[in-house]
N, C-alpha and C positions, 0 to 999 in steps of 0.2 A: 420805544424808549428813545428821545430826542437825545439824551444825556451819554447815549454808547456813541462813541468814538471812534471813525475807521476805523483806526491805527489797532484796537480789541480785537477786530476779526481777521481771517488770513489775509485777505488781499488787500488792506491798510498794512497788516504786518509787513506784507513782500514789497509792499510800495513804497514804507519808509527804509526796509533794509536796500532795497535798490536805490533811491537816492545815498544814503549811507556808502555803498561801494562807486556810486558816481564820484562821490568827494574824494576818495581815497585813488582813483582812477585820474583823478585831475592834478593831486598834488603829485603822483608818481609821473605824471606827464608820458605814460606809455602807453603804447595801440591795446584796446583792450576789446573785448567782446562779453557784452552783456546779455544775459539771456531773462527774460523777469516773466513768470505766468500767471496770470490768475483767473481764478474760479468761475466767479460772475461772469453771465448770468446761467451758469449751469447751473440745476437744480440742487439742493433747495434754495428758493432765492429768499435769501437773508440780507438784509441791510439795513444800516439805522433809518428811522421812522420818519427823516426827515425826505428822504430820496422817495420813499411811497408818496408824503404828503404831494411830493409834486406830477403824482397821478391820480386825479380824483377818477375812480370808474368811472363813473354815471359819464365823464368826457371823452372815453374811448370809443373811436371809430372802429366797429366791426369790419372785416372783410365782406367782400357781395358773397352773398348766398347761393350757393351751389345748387344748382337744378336738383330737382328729386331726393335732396339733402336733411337725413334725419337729425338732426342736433342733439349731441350727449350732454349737452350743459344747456341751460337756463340763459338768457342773455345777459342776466347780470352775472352769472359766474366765470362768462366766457370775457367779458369785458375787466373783471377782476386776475383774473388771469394776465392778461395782456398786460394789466396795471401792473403787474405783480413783477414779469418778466422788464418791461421798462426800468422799473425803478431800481431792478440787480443790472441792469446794464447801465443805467447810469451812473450809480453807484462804481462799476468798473472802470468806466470810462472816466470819472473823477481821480482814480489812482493812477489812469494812465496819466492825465495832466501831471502832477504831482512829479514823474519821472520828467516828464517833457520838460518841465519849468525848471526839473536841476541840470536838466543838460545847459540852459540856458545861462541859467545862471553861476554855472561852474564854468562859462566860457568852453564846452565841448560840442554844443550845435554846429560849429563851422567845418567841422573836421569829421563829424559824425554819420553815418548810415543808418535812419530809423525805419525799423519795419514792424506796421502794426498789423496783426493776422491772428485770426480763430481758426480751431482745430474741425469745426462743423457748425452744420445752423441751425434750426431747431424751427417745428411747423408750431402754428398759432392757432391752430383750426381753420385753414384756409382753405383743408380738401378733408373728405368725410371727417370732420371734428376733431382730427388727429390733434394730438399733444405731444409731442417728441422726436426723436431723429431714428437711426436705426433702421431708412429704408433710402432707395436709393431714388427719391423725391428731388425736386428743387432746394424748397426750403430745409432740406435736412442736408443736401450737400453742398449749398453756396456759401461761401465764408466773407468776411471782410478782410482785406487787402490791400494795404498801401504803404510804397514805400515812398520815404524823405530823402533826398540826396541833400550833400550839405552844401551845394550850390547853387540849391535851390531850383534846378534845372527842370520842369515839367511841371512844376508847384500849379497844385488846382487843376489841372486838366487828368483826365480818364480814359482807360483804355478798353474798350468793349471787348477784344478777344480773350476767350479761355486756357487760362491759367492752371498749373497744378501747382499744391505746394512743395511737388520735388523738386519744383523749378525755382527754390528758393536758398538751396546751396548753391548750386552752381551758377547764379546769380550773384553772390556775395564774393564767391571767390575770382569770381569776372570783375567785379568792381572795384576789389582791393589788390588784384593783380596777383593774388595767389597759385598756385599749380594746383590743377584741377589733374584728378584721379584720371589714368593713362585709360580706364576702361571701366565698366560695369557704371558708366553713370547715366541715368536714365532721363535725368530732369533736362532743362535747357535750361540756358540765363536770359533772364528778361530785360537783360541790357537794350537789345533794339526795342525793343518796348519802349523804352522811358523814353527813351530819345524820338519817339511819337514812329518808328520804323515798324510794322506791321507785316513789310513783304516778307512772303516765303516763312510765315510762322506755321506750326502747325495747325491751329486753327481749331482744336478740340482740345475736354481734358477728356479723363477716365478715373470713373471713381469704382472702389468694389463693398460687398455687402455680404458679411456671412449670413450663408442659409444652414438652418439649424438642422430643416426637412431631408433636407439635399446632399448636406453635410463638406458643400462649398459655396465659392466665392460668387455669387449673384455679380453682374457687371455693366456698366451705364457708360453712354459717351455722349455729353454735350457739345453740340456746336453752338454757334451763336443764336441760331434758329431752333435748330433742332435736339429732342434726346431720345435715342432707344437705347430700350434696355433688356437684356435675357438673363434667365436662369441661370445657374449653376451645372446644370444638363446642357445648356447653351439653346434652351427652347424662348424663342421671343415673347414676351412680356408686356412690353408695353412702346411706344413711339408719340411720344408731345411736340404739335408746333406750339411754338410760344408765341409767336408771332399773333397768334386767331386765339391761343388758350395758354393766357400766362397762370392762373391757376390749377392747369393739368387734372382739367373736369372731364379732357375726352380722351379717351384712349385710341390710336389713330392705327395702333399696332396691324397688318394684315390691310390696312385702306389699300385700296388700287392706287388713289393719287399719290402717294408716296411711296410706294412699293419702289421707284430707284434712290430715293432719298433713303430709305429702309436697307435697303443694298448695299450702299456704297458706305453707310455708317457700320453696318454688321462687319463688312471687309475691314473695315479701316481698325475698328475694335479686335479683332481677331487675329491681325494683324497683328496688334501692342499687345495682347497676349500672349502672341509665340514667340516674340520679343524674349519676354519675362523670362520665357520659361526654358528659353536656349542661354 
């Protein structure tokens, strides 16, 4: 229905009440902290009929085809799919403008800290036909990430090292010179980040996965290159280069040739586990 309106569904709703509290944030002239969420493209993807039109299926580029790879969809269902998920994220991404363009235009850009981030990511059928998150994959635990300073300082340039999102309080309150909690904080600020400073980061994240089976927390640690990951038992699972298999078709877990690269990531992971747990 071309005739439905963002503004009918929740993330047009939250998109015009956040501008709304932008206005009111501009004439109080006070330090504020905005928080705005929305939906898209988490499932069901809903959006007006215009955001689909600008995915014809038939024009979606599948992912390469995975060796020895049975297909649970149809190519056209797998390619309608992908349309499907586009057109809710652009759909999303059209409400983030909307926020961006009142900062601007309330004169709050200069003064402002924008940080844009997903809570998870979701697979497309890029490894056995999967559809969803919920496992501790790439595509289910890389998010989008990016912060604006209002100085504009780092604008357009990228930073290849692994990121957590704990590392996103104490980041903020490094920025705005706030006092940061005397203990129990676990994130880092990504202040030397932006400022392009790399040395001495930690250089991995860690993400965790409940096992239903097991009746715990399943556990993954990304580095730039590499990811292993075990059990809930703490029995290993699985090890991806990314480098030779960005798709995570070979499971490398037990290889000889990595067997210290297997080592030193098991340590380092087991390590921020007893962390946690002291």
């Amino acid at each position: 229905d071309n005739t439905l309106q963002d503004e009918e569904l929740f993330d047009g709703h939250n998109a015009k009440r956040a501008v709304e509290l932008l206005s009111m944030s501009a004439q109080a002239q006070q330090p504020f902290f905005l928080a705005v969420g929305f939906r898209r493209p988490h499932l069901p993807w809903l959006a007006p009929k215009r955001y689909f039109d600008l995915y014809p299926p038939a024009s979606i580029d599948l992912p390469p085809t995975q060796p020895d790879w049975a297909p649970k969809l149809t190519t056209r269902e797998h390619r309608e799919m992908i349309a499907h998920y586009y057109a809710a994220t652009t759909f999303a991404d059209a409400q983030v403008g909307k926020v961006l363009n009142a900062l601007e235009r309330f004169d709050l850009r200069e003064n402002t800290i924008v940080v844009l981030f997903g809570d998870h990511g979701y697979c497309l059928g890029e490894r056995d036909s999967f559809f969803a998150k919920g496992n501790l994959w790439e595509r289910s635990l890389r998010t989008s990430l990016i912060i604006a300073m209002p100085d504009g300082a780092g604008a357009g340039t990228t930073c290849e090292e692994p990121v957590e999102l704990m590392d996103l309080y104490p980041t903020l309150v490094d920025l705005c010179g706030l006092p940061a909690p005397e203990a129990n904080l676990e994130g880092l600020s990504l202040r030397p980040l932006l400022a392009g400073d790399t040395a001495g980061w930690r250089g991995h994240a860690i993400s965790y996965n409940y096992n239903k089976k097991l009746k715990g927390l399943d556990r993954t640690i990304r580095t730039k290159r590499y990811r292993y990951t075990e059990k809930a038992d703490g029995s290993p699972s699985e090890c991806i280069d990314y480098e030779s298999d960005p798709y995570e078709w070979k499971n490398r877990v037990g290889d000889p040739e990595l067997e210290e690269v297997e080592a030193a990531l098991r340590k380092t992971l087991r390590a921020r586990i007893e962390y946690k747990r002291d």
